[in-house]
C-alpha positions in Angstrom: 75.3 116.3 149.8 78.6 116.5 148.8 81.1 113.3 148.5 84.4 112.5 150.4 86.1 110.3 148.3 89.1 108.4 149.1 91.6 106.1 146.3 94.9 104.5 146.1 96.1 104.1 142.9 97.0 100.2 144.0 92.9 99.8 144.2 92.5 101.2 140.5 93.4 99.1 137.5 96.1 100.5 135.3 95.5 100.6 131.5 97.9 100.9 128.9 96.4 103.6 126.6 99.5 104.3 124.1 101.9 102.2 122.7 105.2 102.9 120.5 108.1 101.0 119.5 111.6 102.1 120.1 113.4 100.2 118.3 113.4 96.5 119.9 111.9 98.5 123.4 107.7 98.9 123.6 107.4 102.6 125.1 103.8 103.1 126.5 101.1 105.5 128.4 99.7 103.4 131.8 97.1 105.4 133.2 95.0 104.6 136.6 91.6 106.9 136.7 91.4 107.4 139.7 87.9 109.9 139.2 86.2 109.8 135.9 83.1 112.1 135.7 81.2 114.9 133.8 82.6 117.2 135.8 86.0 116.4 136.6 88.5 113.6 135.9 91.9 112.6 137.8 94.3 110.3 136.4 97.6 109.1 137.6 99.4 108.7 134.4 103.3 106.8 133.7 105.4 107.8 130.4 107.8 105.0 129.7 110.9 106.5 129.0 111.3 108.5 125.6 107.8 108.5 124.9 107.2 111.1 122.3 103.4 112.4 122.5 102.0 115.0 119.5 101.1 118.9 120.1 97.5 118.4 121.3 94.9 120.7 123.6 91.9 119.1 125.6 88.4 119.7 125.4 88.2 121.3 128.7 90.8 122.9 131.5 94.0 120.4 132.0 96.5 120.6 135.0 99.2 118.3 134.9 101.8 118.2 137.9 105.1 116.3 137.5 105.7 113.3 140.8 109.0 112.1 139.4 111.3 112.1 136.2 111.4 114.5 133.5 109.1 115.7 130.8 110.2 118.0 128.3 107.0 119.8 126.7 108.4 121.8 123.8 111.2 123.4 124.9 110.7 123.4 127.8 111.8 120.8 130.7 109.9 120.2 133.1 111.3 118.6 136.5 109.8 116.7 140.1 107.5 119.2 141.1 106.6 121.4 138.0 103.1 122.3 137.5 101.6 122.9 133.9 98.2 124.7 133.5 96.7 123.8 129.8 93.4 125.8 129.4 90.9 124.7 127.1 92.2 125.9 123.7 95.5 126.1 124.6 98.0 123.8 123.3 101.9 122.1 123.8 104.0 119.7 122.8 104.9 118.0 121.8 105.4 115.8 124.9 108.8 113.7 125.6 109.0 111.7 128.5 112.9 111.7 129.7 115.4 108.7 130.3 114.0 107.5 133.0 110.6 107.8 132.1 107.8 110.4 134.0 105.4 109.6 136.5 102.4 112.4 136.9 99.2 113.5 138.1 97.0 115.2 135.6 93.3 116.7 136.5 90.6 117.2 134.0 87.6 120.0 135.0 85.6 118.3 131.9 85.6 116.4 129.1 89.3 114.6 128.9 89.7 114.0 125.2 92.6 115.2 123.4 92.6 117.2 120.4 95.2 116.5 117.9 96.7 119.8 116.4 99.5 118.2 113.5 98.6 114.5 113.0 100.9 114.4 109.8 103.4 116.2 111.4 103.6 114.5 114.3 103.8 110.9 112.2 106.8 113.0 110.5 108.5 113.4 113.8 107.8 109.7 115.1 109.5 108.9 111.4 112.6 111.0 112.1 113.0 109.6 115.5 112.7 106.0 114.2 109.4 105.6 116.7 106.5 103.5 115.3 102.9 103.7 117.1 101.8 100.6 117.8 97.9 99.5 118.5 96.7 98.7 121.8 98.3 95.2 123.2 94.9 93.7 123.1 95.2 93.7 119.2 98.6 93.3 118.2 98.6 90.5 115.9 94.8 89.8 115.4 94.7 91.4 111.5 95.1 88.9 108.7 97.8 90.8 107.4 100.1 91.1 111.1 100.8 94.6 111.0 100.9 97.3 112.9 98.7 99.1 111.0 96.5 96.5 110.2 96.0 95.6 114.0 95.2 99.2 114.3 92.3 99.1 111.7 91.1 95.7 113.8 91.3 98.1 116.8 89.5 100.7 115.1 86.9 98.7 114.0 85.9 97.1 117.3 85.8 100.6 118.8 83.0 101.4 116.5 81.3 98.2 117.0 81.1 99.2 120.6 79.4 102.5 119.8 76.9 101.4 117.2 76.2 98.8 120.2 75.1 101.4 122.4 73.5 103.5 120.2 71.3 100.3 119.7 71.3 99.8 123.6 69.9 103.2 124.0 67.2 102.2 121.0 68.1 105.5 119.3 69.3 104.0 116.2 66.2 105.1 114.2 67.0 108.2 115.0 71.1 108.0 114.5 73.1 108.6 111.2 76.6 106.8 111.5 79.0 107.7 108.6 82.3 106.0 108.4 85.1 107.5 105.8 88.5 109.1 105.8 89.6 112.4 105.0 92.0 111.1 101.9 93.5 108.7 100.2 96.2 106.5 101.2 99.6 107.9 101.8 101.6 105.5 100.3 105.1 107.0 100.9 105.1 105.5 104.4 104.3 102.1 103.6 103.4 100.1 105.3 102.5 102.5 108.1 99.3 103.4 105.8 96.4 102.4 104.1 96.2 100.7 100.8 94.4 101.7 98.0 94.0 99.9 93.6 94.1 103.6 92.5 97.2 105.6 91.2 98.5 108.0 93.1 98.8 108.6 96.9 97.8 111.0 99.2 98.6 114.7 98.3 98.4 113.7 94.8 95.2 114.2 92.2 95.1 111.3 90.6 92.6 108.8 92.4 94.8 107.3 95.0 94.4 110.7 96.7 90.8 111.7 97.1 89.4 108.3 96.4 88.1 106.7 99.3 85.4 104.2 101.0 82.2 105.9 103.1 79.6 103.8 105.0 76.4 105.0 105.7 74.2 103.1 108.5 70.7 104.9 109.8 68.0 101.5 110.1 65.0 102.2 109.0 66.0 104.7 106.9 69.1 103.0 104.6 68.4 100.0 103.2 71.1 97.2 104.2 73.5 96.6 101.7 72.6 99.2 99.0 75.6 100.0 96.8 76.2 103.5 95.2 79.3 105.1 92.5 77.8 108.5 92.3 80.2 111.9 92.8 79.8 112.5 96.7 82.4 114.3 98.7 82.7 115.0 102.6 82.4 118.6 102.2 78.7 118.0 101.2 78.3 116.6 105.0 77.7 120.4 106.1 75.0 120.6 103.8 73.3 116.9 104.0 73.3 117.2 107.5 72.6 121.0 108.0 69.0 119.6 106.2 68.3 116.3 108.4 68.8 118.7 111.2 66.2 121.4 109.8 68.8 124.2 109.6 70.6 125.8 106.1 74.1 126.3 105.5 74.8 130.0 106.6 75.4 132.6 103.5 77.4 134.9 105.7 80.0 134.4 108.4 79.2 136.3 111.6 80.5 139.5 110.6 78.3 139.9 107.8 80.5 139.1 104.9 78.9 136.6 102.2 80.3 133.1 102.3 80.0 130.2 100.1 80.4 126.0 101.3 81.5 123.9 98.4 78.6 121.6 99.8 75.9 119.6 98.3 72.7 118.4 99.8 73.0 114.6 99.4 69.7 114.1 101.7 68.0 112.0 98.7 70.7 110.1 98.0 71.2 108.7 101.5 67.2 108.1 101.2 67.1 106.4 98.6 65.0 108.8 97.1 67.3 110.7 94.2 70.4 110.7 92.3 73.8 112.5 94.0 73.2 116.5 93.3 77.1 116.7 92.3 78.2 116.1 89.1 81.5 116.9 89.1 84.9 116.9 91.6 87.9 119.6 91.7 91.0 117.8 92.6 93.5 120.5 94.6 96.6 119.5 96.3 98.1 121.3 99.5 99.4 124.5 97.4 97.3 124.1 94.4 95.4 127.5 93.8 92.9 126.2 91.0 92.5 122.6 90.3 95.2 120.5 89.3 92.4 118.1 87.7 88.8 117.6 87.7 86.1 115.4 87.3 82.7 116.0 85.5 80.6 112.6 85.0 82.9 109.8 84.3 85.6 111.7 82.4 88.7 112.7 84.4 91.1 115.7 83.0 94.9 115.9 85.3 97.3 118.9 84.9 99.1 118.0 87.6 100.9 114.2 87.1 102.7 114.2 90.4 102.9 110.4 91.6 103.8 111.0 95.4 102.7 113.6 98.0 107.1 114.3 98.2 108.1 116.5 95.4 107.4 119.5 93.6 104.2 119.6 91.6 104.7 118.5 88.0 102.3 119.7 85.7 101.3 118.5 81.6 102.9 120.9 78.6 99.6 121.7 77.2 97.4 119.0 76.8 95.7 117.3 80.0 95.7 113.3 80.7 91.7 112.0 80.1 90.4 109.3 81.7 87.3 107.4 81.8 87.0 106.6 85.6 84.1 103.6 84.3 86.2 101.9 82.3 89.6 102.7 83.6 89.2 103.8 87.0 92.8 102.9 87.8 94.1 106.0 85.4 96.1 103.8 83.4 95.0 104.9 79.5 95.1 108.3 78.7 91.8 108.6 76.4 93.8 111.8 75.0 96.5 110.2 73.4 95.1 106.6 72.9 91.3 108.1 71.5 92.6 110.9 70.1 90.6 112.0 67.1 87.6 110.5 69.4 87.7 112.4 72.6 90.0 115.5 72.2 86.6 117.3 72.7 86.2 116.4 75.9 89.0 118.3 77.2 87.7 121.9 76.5 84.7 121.2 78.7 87.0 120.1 81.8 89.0 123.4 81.4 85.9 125.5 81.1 84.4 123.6 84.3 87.7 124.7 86.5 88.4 128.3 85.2 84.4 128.5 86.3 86.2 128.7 89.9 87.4 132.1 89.5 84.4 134.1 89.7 84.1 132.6 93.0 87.5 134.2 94.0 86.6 137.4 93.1 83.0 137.2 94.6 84.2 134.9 98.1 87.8 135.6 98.6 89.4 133.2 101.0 90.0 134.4 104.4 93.9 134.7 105.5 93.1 132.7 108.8 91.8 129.5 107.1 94.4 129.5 104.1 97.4 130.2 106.6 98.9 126.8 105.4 98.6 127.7 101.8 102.0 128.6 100.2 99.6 131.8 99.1 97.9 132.7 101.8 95.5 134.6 100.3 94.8 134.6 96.7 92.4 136.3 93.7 92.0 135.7 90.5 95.2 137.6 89.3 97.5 136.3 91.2 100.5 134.7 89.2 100.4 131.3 90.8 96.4 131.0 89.8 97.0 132.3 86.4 100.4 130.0 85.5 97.6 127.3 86.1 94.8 129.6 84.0 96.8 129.5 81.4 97.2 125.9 81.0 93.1 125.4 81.3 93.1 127.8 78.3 95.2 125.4 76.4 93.1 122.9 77.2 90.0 125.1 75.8 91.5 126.0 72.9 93.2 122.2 72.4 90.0 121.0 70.2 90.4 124.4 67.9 
């Protein structure tokens, strides 16, 4: 039978969801839920004022209706008594409350969850406006360190206690594969509003510091506690390792036919224990880079492109590549070229070979213009000048021990 369901937001608890500082002023997100289901959920929801939200969507329909203040979404500003319809996969933003703050209703006919659409951009924008996001209150100050983004990690990592609890409540751990990484390495230009890593480089660079990065794997029963591994795995071999645990194959051609190829490896023995990574080597691209700027087979590292921070042009080597020996000097600091010269110069003519044999793939696969739009190139072959400017040095490189 259906329900007739009566609340006042003064019988809900509020919850602040989103902090930011404003200088010496906390801004903040207070929402009440006043209905929180599959199906639906309704949510009286207060913008301190100047609170500056990213360009997001939802996972399912979102109305929003303005009670009092201003909100400007975009361009757009939105007054007492404005009504905004977000379908699912639309988005906007991003989302300033005004001087005086914003007071709203928002419904939900689904699943509420935000979905983020610029991240980086949006950290850029808090940057420019001199805004810093701040963890929830319950954390502020519990890291060793006392930063913000220190007592955001603390944050983070109680979230994913609370999961891994209920995946245990449920007794379906047995059957669960958790993994815990990050998508890059630390971006160091906005210390200390990042991450730290002991590698050289940042994020949007190819030396270590940018790729580089600590995974956890937890499945009991299946994992054994505490096992320790170095070999060559990346997260783009997660659509193949977990197309296999699920019984399926990575697809061979998208939906129109046309042949496709994943960069992914099947790391299902590794994760069992059972077998040795099934990559051996790692191409190193930054956000324009067309062919790899440096690449990885084994333990030896070759890097065209020295660039130290993700701000700048690319800066690329004369001829010759830096070598590294990522055992011994994982930290990039000896050049093996220079240093072992007469001694490993033939190294270098393999790493050259193993990145020009990239360009088949070009020819064979070409990249599709909707998933490169944020390439400086949008779409690119084998001829183009930007890939062969970087061809060119990879010969030099081949030829180098000659």
């Amino acid at each position: 039978m259906p329900d007739l369901i009566f609340r006042r937001v003064d019988g809900v608890p509020g919850q602040e969801v989103r902090a930011q500082l404003h200088g010496d002023r906390r801004a903040g997100v207070h929402c009440w839920f006043l209905e929180w289901s599959p199906s639906r959920t309704v949510i009286y929801t207060e913008y301190d004022p100047g609170l500056t939200l990213e360009v997001h969507g939802h996972r399912s329909d979102h109305v929003i209706y303005i009670l009092d203040g201003l909100l400007r979404v975009g361009d757009v500003e939105c007054r007492p008594g404005s009504m905004i319809l977000l379908e699912h996969g639309a988005v906007f933003g991003p989302l300033v409350a005004g001087p005086d703050g914003t007071r709203l209703l928002e419904f939900y006919t689904g699943d509420p969850r935000p979905v983020s659409v610029d991240p980086e951009g949006y950290l850029a924008l808090l940057a420019q406006r001199g805004i810093v996001p701040l963890p929830h209150p319950d954390f502020e100050g519990k890291s060793m360190g006392k930063s913000k983004y220190l007592d955001s990690l603390v944050e983070l990592d109680h979230w994913v206690g609370q999961v891994l609890d209920k995946v245990r409540e449920l007794g379906i751990e047995q059957d669960t594969l958790v993994v815990w990484t990050t998508d890059n390495g630390a971006w160091q230009d906005v210390y200390p509003d990042c991450g730290y890593t002991p590698f050289r480089g940042t994020k949007g660079t190819d030396y270590e510091g940018g790729s580089r990065v600590p995974a956890i794997a937890w499945w009991p029963g299946t994992i054994e506690p505490g096992r320790r591994n170095s070999e060559i795995v990346g997260s783009l071999d997660f659509m193949a390792t977990f197309a296999t645990l699920a019984g399926l194959t990575v697809p061979t051609a998208d939906r129109d036919g046309v042949p496709t190829m994943f960069d992914s490896c099947d790391q299902t023995a590794l994760l069992r224990g059972e077998g040795p990574s099934t990559r051996d080597h790692w191409f190193y691209m930054t956000e324009t880079e067309l062919i790899p700027g440096a690449v990885r087979v084994g333990k030896w590292k070759a890097i065209w492109n020295i660039r130290e921070g993700w701000k700048g042009e690319r800066e690329y080597t004369n001829i010759a590549p830096e070598l590294f020996d990522l055992w011994n000097d994982p930290g990039e600091r000896y050049d093996r070229f220079m240093n072992g010269w007469a001694e490993k110069t033939w190294q270098a003519p393999q790493m050259g070979a193993k990145a020009l044999s990239l360009l088949p793939t070009y020819q064979q696969y070409p990249n599709r213009e909707l998933q490169t739009a944020g390439l400086s190139g949008a779409v690119f072959g084998a001829e183009d000048a930007q890939v062969m400017q970087q061809v060119q040095k990879l010969m030099h490189a081949i030829a180098s021990n000659k």
